[in-house]
Each structure stands twice: as C-alpha cells, then as structure tokens.
C-alpha positions as a Markdown table, in Angstrom:
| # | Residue | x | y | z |
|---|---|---|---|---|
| 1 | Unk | 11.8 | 19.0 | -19.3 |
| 2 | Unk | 13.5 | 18.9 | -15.9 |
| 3 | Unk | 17.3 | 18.5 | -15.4 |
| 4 | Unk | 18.1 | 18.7 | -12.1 |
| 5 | Unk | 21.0 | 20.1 | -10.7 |
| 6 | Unk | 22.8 | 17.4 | -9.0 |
| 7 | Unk | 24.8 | 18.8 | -5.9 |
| 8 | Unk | 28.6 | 17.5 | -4.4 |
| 9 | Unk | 29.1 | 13.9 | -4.0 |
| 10 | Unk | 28.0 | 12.4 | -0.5 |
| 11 | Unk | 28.5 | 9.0 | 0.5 |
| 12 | Unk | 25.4 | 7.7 | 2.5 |
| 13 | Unk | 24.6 | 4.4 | 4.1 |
| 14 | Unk | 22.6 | 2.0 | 2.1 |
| 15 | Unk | 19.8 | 1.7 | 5.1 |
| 16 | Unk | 19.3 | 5.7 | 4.9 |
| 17 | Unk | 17.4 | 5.3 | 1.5 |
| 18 | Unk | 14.1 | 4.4 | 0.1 |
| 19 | Unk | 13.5 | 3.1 | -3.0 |
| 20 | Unk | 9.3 | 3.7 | -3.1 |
| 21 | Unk | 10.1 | 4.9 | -6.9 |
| 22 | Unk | 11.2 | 2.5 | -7.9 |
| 23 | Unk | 8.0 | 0.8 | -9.0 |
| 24 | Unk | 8.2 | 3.4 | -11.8 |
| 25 | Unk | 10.5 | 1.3 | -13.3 |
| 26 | Unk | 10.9 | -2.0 | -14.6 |
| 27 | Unk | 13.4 | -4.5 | -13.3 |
| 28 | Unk | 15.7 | -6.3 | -16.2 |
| 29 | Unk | 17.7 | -9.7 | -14.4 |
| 30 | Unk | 20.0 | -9.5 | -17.4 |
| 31 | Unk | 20.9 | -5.7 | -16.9 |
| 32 | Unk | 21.1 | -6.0 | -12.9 |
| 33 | Unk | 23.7 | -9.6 | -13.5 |
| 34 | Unk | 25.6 | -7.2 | -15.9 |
| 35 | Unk | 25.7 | -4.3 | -13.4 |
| 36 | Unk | 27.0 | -7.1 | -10.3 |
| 37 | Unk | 29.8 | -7.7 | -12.5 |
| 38 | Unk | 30.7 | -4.3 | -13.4 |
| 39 | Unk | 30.7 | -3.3 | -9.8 |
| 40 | Unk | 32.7 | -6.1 | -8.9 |
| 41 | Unk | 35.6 | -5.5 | -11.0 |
| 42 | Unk | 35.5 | -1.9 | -11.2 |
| 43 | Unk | 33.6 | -0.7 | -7.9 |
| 44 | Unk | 30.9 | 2.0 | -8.3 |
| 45 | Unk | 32.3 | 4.6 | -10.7 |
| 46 | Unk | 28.4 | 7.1 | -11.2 |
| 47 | Unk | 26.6 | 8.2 | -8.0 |
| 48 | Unk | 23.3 | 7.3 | -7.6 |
| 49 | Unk | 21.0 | 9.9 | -7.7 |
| 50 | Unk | 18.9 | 11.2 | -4.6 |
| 51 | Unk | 16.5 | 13.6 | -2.8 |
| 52 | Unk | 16.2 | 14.2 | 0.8 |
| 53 | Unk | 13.0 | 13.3 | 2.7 |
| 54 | Unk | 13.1 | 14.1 | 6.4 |
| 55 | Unk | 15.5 | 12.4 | 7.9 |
| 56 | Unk | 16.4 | 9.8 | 5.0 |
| 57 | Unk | 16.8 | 9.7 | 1.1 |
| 58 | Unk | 14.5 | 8.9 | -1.5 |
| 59 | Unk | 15.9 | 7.3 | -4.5 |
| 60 | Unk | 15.5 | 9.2 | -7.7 |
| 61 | Unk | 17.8 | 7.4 | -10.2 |
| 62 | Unk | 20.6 | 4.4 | -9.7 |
| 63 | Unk | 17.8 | 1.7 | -8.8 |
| 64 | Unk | 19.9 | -1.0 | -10.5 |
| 65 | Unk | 23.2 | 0.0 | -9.2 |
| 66 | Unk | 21.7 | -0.2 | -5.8 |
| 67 | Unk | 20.2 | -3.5 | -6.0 |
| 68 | Unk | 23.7 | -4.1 | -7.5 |
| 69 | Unk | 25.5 | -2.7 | -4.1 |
| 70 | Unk | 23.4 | -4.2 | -2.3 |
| 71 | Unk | 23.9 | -7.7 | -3.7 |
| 72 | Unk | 27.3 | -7.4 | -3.3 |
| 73 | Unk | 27.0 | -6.5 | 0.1 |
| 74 | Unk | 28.1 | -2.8 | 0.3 |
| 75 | Unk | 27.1 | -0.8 | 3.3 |
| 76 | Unk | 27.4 | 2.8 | 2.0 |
| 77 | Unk | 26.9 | 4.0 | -1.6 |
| 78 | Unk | 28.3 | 7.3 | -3.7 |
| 79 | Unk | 25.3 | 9.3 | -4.5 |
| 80 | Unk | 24.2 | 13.0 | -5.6 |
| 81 | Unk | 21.8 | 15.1 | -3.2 |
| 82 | Unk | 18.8 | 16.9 | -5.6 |
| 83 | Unk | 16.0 | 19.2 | -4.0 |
| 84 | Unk | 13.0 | 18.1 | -5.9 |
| 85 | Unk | 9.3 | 18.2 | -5.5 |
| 86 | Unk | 7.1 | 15.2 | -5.9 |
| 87 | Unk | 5.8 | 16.2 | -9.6 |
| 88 | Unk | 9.7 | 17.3 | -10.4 |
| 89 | Unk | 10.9 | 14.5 | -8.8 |
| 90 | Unk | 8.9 | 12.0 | -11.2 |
| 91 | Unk | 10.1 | 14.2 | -14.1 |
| 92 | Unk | 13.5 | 14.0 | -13.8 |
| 93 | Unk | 13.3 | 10.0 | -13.4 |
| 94 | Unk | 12.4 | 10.4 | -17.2 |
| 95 | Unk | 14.9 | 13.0 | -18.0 |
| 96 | Unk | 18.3 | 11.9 | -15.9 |
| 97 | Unk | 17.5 | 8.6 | -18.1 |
| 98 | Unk | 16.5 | 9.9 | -21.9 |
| 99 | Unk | 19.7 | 11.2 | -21.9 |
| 100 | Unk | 21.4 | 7.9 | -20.8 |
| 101 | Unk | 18.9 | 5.8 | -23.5 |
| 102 | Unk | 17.9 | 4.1 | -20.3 |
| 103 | Unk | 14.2 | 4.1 | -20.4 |
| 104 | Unk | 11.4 | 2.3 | -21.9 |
| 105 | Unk | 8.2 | 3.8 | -23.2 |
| 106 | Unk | 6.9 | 1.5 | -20.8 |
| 107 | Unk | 8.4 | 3.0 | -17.9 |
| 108 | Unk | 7.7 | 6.2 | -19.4 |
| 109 | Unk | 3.9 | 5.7 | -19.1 |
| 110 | Unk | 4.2 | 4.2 | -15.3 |
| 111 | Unk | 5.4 | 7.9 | -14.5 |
| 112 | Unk | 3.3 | 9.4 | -16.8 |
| 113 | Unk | 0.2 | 7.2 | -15.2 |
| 114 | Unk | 1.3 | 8.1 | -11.7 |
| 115 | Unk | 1.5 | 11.6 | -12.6 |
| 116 | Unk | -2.5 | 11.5 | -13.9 |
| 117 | Unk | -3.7 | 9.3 | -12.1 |
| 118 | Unk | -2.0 | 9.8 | -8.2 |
| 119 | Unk | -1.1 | 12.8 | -8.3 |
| 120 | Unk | -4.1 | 14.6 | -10.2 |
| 121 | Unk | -2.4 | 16.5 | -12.8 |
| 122 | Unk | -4.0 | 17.2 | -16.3 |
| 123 | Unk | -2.5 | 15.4 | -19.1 |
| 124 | Unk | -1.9 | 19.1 | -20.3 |
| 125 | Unk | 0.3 | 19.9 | -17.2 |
| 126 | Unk | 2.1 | 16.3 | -17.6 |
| 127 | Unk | 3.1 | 17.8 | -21.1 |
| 128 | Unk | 4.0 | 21.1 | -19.7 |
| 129 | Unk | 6.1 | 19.1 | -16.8 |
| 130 | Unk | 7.8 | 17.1 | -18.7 |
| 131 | Unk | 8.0 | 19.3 | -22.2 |
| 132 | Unk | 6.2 | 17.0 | -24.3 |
| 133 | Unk | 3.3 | 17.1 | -26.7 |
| 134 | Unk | -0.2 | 16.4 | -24.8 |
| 135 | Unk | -0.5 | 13.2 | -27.8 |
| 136 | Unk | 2.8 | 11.8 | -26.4 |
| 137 | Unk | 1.3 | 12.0 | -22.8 |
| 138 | Unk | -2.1 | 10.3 | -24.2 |
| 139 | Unk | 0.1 | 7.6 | -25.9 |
| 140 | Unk | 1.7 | 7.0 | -22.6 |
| 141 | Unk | -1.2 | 6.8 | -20.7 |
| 142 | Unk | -3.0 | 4.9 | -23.0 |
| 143 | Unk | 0.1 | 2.0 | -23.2 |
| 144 | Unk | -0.3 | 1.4 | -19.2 |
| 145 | Unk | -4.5 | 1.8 | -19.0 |
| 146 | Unk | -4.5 | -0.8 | -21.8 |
| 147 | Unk | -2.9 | -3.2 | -19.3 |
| 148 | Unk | -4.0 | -5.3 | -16.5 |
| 149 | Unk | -2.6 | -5.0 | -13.1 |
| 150 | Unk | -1.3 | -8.8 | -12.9 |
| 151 | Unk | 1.0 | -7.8 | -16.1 |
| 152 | Unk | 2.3 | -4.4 | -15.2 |
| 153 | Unk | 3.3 | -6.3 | -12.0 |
| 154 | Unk | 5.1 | -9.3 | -14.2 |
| 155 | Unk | 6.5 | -6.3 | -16.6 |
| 156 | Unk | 7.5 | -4.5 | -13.5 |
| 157 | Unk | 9.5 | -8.1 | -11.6 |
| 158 | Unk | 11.3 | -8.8 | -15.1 |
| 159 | Unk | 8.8 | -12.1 | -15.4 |
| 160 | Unk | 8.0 | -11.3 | -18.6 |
| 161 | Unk | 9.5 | -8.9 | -21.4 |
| 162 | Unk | 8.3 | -5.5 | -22.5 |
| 163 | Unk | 7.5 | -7.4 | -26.2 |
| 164 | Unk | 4.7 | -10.0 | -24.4 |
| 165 | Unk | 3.3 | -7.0 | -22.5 |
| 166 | Unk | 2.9 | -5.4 | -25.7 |
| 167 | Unk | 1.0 | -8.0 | -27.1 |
| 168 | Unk | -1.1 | -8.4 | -24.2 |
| 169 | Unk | -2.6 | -5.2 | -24.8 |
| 170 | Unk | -4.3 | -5.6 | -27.8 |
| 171 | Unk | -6.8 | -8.0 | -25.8 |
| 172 | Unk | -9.2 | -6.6 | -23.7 |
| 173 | Unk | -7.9 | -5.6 | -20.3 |
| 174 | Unk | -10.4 | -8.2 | -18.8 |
| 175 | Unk | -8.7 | -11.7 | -21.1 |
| 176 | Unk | -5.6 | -10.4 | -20.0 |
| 177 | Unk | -5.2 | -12.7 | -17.1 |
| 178 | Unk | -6.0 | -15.8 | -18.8 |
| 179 | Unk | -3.9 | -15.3 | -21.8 |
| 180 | Unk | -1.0 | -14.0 | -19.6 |
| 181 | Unk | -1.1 | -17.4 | -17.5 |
| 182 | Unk | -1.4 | -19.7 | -20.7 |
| 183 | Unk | 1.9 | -17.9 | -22.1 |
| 184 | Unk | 3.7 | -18.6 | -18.6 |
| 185 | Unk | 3.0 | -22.4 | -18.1 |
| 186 | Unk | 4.2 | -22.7 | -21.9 |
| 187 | Unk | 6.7 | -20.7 | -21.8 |
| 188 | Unk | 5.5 | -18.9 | -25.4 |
| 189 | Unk | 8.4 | -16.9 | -26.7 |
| 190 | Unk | 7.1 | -12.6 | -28.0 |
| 191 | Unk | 6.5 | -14.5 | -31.1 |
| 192 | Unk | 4.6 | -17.3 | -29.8 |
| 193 | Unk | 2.6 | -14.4 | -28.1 |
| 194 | Unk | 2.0 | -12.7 | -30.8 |
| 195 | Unk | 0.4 | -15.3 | -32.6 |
| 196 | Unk | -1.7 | -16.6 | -29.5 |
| 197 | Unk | -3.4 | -13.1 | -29.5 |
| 198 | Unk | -3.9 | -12.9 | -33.2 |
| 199 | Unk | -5.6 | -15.8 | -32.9 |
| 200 | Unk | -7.9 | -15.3 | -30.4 |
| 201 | Unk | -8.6 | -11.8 | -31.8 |
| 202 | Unk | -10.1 | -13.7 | -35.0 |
| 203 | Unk | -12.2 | -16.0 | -33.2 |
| 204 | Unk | -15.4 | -15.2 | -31.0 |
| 205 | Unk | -14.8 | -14.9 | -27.6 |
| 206 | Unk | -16.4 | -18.1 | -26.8 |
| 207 | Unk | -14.1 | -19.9 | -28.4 |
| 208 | Unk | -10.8 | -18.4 | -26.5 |
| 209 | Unk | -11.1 | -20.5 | -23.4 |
| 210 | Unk | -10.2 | -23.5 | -25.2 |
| 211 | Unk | -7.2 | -22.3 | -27.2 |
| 212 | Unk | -6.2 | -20.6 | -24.0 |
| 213 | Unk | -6.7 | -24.0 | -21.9 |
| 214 | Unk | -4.3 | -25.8 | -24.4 |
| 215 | Unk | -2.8 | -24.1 | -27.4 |
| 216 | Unk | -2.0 | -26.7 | -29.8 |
| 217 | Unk | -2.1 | -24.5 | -32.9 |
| 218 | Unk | 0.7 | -22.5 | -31.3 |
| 219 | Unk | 2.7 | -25.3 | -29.9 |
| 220 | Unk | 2.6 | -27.6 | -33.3 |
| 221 | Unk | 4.8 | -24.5 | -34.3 |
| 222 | Unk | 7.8 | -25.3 | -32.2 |
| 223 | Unk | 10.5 | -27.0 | -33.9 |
| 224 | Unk | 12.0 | -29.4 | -31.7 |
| 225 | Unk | 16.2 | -29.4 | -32.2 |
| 226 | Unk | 17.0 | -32.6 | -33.7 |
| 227 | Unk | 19.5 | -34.7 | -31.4 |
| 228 | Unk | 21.4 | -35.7 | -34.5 |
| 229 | Unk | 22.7 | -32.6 | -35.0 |
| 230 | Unk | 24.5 | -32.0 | -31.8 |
| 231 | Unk | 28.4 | -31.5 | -31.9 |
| 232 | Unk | 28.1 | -32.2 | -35.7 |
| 233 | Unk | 29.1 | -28.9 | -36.5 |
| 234 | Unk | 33.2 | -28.1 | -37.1 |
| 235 | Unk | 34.0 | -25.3 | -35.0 |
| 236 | Unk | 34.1 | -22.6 | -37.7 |
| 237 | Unk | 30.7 | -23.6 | -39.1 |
| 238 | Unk | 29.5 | -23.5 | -35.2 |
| 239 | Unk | 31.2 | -19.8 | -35.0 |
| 240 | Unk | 29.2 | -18.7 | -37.9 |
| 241 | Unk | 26.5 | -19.9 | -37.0 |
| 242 | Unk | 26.9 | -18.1 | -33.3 |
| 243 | Unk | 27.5 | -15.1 | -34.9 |
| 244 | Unk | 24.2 | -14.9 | -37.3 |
| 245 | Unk | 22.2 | -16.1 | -34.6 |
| 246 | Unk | 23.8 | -13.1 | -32.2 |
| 247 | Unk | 23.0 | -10.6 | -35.1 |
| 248 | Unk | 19.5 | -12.2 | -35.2 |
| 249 | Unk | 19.3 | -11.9 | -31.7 |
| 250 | Unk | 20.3 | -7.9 | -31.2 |
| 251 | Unk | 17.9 | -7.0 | -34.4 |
| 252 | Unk | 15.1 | -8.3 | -32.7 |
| 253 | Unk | 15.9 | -6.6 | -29.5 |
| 254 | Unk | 15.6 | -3.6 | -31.4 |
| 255 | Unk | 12.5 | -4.6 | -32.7 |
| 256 | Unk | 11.2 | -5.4 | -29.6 |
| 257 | Unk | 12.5 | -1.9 | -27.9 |
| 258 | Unk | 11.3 | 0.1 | -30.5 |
| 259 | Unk | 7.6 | -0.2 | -30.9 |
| 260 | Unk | 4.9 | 1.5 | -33.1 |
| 261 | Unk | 4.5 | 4.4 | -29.9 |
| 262 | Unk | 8.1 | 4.7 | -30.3 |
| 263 | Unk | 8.8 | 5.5 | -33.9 |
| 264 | Unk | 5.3 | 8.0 | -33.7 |
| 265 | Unk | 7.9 | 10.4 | -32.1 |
| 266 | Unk | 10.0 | 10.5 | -35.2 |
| 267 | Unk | 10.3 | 14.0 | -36.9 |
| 268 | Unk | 10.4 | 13.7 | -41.0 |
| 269 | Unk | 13.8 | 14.4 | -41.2 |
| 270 | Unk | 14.7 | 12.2 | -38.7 |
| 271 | Unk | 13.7 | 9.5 | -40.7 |
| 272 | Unk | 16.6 | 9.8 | -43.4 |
| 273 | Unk | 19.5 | 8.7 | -41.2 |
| 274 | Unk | 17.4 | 5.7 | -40.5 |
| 275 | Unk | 16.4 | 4.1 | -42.9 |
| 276 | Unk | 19.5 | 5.1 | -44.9 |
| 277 | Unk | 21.0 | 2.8 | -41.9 |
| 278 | Unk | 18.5 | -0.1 | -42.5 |
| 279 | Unk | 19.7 | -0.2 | -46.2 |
| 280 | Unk | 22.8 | -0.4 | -45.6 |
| 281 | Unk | 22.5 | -3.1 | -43.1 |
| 282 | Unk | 19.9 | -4.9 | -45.7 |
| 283 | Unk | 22.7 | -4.8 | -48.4 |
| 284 | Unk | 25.5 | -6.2 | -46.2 |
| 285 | Unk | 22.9 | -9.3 | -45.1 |
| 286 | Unk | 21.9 | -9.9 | -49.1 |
| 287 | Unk | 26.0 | -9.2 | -49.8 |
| 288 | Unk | 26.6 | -12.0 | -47.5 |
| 289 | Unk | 23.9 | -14.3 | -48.6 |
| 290 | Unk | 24.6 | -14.4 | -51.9 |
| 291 | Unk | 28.1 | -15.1 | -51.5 |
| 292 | Unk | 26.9 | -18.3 | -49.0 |
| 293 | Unk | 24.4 | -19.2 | -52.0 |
| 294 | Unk | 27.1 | -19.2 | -54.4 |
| 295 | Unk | 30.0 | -21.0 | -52.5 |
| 296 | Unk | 27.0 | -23.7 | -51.5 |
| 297 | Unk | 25.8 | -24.1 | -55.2 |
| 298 | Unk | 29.7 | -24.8 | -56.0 |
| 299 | Unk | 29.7 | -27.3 | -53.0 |
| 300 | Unk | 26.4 | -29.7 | -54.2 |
C-alpha cells in the first residue's frame, strides 16, 4: 500500500485546483454540513492533500474540506504538495483515508474499478498496488459492476445512501432503473428497500412492473404517527425515548457501513474483540429492558 510522503505546507488559491478525483468518492450532505461548521468556528486546522499537474493541482485527498472552503467562501486553502503517478495517485486516495476510517467499500471499488477498467491494470497488479489480496480486489470490482450507472451516479451525489445501493444490486443490473425510481418517488427507507427487492426477487419477472408501478405491499407497512400522541410525552419520558431512538439510530449506521464484503476481511482472531463487544452491548440493552419490564409491571 502507498503512503505518500506529504511535503511542507503551501497555501494555494482555491481556482489553482482540480477536483477530477473526486468522482472516486461519494458525496455525504450530512458529513459536508458538519465539516461547514467545523470550519466556521475553528478555520481549517489539516491541509488538503495535492499533486501537481502542469501548471495547477490535482486534488488527491480533502474533497469535503474543499467544498467546505469553498462554501464558505475562502479564496486560498492550506494544502500538502505529493509527487504521485496516476496508478499511485489512485492508491493513496484509499490509503491517506483507511488510516482516517474515512472510506467506504463503495468508494473503494470506484478506485479499484477505475484502476481495471480505465487504466488497464490486472486485478493482480491492483492487488500488488494497493497490497491487498486479488479476492478483495474481485470483491471490489464486483460491488461497482453489479451496479447500474444511474445508481453509482445517485450513490456518488449523496441522493441515496450506500445501504439502498446495496440492495439494488442484488437485482439485475438491467431492473435497476425501475426499482431505483419507484424507491425515489416513495421515498422507501434501506428497509423499505430491502423488502421491495426481496419481493420482486420471489416473483417472476413479469410480475415486477406492477409492484414497481405501485408498491402497496410495501407501503401498507408504514405506520403512520398517531396525532394523539404529540406533546403527550413529559419531558423525561420524551428524553428517553430520544436517547433509545439515537442508540437505535447509530447501530444501524453500523449496520449499514459494515456490509457482508466488509466483515469478509476479518482475520479469526479479529473476530474475538468483536463479538466480545456485541455481548456486552446485548447485555447492557436486556439489563435495561428488564428493569423497564419490571418497573412497568409494578405500574399496571
């Protein structure tokens, strides 16, 4: 794996740099509000990362901290000068951001894809580029080919989560479209999704269009909020409640982050800490339960 040496700090002018990798990776409205806000109390603290191209700068990593800048109308940004080649380049977008946690398997298999596929490498020199196993690079491959064009490009915007895309491609790449517009105009949530494609995978194909057209069996799901209930909570009741729904909330954001591709890279012994963590977190939630089930029997 490349880890390029970053050189002295340089301030250049935003206008000086290109951002043409940056359809490599995906674009997160939540991350790039929170990185506004960080910049506007604190002003840029990490340089972006660049190489030099002629007579301007190509951006290697920092893509939301310059949309960031840029947002906040800055003029000139921090960054750090690398001298990379167009294959080493592409690496070290992975590994500047493995190190940071900062990268989805996802974005992963955009670079690995544009590595194969643009710039003609083997999926045995990818491995030897980016010192990984040739099964992780057919993994990563795979996870892109398996999708359409008209959903990388949502994935890619930030119209859709990583979760949906996911579910996307375990329909052919060719009902992809149709199932990806049907989960728009209803707004289906990664669950929602999820059960739209099982559904269609267990019917025969002529029968999709219709579900697709108007999926009732999906929708009758939903449960509306009952109007009642508003502002009937007291305030502590309302903060508990907050707080379970938060912890809900950050699970399956882990859930979502971590797919099956993901946890394939797991050595054995790596497996101890975590599920020794899962238990412990299971044991807290049934701790707490229990006492809730108690106090509530005492209460009826």
């Amino acid at each position: 794996m490349i880890f390029p040496e970053k050189g002295p700090f340089v301030e250049i002018a935003l206008s000086q740099i290109g951002q043409s990798y940056g359809r490599l990776r995906l674009v997160h409205p939540q991350a790039d509000a929170g990185m506004v806000e960080s910049l506007r109390q604190f002003g840029q603290i990490f340089p972006v990362v660049v190489v030099p191209l002629a007579e301007r700068y190509e951006l290697v990593d920092g893509f939301k901290r310059l949309r960031a800048l840029k947002h906040l109308g800055y003029e000139r940004v921090k960054a750090s000068v690398v001298n990379l080649g167009v294959h080493a380049l592409k690496a070290a977008m992975i590994a500047l951001n493995r190190r940071k946690g900062a990268i989805s398997d996802l974005e992963e298999g955009m670079v690995v894809h544009s590595l194969c596929r643009e710039d003609g490498l083997s999926q045995v020199q990818v491995a030897l580029l980016l010192d990984r196993h040739k099964t992780w690079v057919c993994r990563r491959l795979s996870l892109i080919e398996r999708l359409c064009d008209e959903a990388l490009e949502h994935i890619r915007l930030g119209l859709i989560p990583t979760s949906i895309a996911r579910e996307l491609s375990r329909l052919p790449r060719g009902n992809q479209q149709a199932a990806l517009h049907t989960i728009l105009k209803y707004r289906l949530s990664c669950r929602e999704s999820s059960r739209l494609v099982s559904v269609l995978l267990q019917r025969p194909r002529w029968g999709w269009q219709n579900l697709l057209n108007f999926p009732l069996e999906i929708l009758s799901e939903r449960v509306p909020e009952d109007p009642r209930r508003r502002g009937t909570l007291s305030s502590m009741a309302d903060r508990l409640t907050e707080k379970l729904l938060d912890v809900k909330k950050r699970l399956l954001s882990i859930v979502d982050q971590y797919a099956e591709e993901a946890l394939l890279e797991l050595e054995r012994e790596e497996w101890v800490p975590v599920c020794s963590s899962l238990e412990a977190i299971e044991e807290v939630l049934q701790r707490f339960k229990h006492r809730i089930d108690e106090i509530r029997m005492r209460a009826e």
